[in-house]
N, C-alpha and C positions, 0 to 999 in steps of 0.2 A: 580561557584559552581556546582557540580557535578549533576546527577539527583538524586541518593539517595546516602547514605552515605553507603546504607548496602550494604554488596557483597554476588551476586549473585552466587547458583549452575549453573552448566555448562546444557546448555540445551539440550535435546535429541534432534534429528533427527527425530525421531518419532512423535513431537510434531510440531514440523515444517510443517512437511507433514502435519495432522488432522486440524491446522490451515488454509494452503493453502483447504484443503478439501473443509472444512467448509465454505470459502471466495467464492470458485467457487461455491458451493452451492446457498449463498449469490446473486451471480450475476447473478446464471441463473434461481435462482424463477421468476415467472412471475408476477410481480409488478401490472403491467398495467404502461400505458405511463406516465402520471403524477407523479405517486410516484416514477417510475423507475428515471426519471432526478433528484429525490430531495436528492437519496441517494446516495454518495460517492462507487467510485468502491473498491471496498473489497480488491481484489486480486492485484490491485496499491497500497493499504494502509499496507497492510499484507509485500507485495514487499520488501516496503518501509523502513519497521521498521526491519525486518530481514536482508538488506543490512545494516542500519543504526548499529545493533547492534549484529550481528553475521555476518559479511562478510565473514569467514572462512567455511561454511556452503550455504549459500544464494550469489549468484550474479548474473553476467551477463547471463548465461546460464539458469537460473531458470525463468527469467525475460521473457527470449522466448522462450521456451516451455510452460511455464501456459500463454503466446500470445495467442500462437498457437493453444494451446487447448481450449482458450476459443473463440478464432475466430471460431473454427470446432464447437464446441459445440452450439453456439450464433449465428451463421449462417454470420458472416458478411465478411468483406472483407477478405480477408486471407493474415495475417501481421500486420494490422492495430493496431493491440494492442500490438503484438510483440514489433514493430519499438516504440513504445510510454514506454510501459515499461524497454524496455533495453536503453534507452534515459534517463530516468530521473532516473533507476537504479544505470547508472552511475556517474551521478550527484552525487548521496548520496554517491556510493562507493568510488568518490573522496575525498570527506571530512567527511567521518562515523567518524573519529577521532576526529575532533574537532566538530564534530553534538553529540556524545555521549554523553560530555559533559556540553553539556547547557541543562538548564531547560528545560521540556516538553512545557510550553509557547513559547518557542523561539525555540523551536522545528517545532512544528505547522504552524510557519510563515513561517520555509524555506521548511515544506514539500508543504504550499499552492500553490505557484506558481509550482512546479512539479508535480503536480495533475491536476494544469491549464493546465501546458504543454500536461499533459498526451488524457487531451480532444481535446486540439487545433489539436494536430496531428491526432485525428481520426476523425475531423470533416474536416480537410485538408484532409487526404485520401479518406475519402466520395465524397468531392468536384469534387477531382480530378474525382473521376469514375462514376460520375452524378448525385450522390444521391439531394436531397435539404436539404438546413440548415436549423437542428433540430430547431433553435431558440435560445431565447437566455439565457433561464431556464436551459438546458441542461447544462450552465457552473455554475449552482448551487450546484452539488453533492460536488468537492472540497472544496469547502467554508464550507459544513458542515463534509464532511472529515476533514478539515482542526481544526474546533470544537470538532469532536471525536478522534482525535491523543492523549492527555489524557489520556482518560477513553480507550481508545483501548492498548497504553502502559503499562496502571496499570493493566491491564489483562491478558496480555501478559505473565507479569512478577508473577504471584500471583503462578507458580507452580516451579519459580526459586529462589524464593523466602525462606534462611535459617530462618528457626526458632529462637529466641534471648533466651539465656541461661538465664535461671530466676536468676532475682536479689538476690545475699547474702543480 
């Protein structure tokens, strides 16, 4: 069963961008440490959903450059989120056809583990270049990414969304 039955206006480009804005926004307030692990990265969730359902628009290329920018921005390794996002980007761009159509609950469960992915590789590249492991809170943002995929698609979609012609 489809995720809605209605059909959607075509999305602007313009709106894409304001999204990504907004997400990097999202990632580079300053939380403070505790609350920073507890939220799901924006700009992986945002990625995600725009590969998932505009891939004509949104893909590999997008996926490393807002890395890139957010490694320069964020001060960390340089790549580390590139390599993680255009990893798990591809994932979605391989099956965005049959992910379109399943329910946003079954949605949520194949973007979980790609969100996981998304950390394991930057706490690997950490590793590698001597940092110490964050611990083991740090793989909790996913898991409530994983809970706001959702409410993050019904928002998504509320300005692509046609009006329904009043009932006779």
């Amino acid at each position: 069963m489809p995720v809605s039955r209605q059909l959607l206006k075509p999305v602007k480009l313009s709106f894409i961008v304001l999204t990504f804005l907004v997400g990097l926004v999202l990632d580079l307030v300053p939380w403070g440490p505790g609350m920073r692990q507890m939220l799901p990265d924006s700009i992986a969730l945002l990625l995600l959903y725009w590969c998932m359902n505009q891939p004509s628009h949104v893909g590999v290329g997008w996926a490393f450059w807002l890395g890139l920018t957010l490694d320069l921005a964020d001060g960390n390794t340089f790549g580390q989120h590139s390599l993680a996002y255009v990893a798990s980007c591809y994932l979605v761009l391989s099956r965005h056809r049959q992910l379109a159509m399943f329910p946003l609950w079954q949605q949520a469960i194949y973007i979980a583990p790609l969100l996981l992915l998304n950390q394991a590789i930057m706490v690997a590249v950490r590793l590698v270049t001597g940092a110490p492991f964050p611990g083991w809170s740090y793989f909790v943002g996913p898991l409530i990414g994983m809970l706001a995929w959702p409410l993050l698609s019904y928002l998504l979609q509320i300005p692509q969304r046609k009006e329904k012609p009043a009932e006779l």
